[in-house]
N, C-alpha and C positions, 0 to 999 in steps of 0.2 A: 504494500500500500504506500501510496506515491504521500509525503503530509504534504500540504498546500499553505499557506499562510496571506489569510489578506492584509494588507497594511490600509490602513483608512485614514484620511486625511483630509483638510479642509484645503491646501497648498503641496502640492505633489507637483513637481514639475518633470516633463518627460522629455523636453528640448524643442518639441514644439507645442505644446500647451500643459493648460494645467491641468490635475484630472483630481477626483478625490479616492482612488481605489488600485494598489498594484497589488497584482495576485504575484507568487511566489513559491516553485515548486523545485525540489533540491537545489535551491539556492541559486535561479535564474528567476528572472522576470520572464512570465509568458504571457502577461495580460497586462495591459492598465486602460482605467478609462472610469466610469461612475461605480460608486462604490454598490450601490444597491445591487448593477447587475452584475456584477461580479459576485455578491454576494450569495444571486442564485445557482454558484457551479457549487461542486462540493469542496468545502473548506476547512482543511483539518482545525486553522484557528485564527483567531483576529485578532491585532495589535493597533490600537487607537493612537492616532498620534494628534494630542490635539494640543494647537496653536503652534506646532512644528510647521516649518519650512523643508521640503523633501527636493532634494537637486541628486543628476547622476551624479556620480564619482567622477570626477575629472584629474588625473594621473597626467603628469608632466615627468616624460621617459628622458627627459636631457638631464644628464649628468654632465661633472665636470671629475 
């Protein structure tokens, strides 16, 4: 059994908009967008993030 995780949020940023809802299945994003419909897949568990700001990870690979 695959666990899922949805992250919910009022400011979720995905790079091109905002959404309130990224599902999350061994530790990849496979979904984002409103949190409700997300809510109808099966989800092992929810983590509220509220008055959180959510941005990718942005990794700067130049070394010195």
């Amino acid at each position: 059994m695959r666990v899922s995780t949805l992250w919910r949020g009022e400011k979720i940023w995905t790079g091109t908009e905002f959404v309130t809802g990224v599902l999350v299945e061994a530790g990849r994003v496979v979904a984002t967008g409103d949190a409700e419909s997300l809510a109808a897949q099966t989800v092992s568990q929810t983590e509220t993030l509220p008055g959180a700001l959510v941005v990718p990870g942005l990794h700067d690979a130049h070394i010195h």
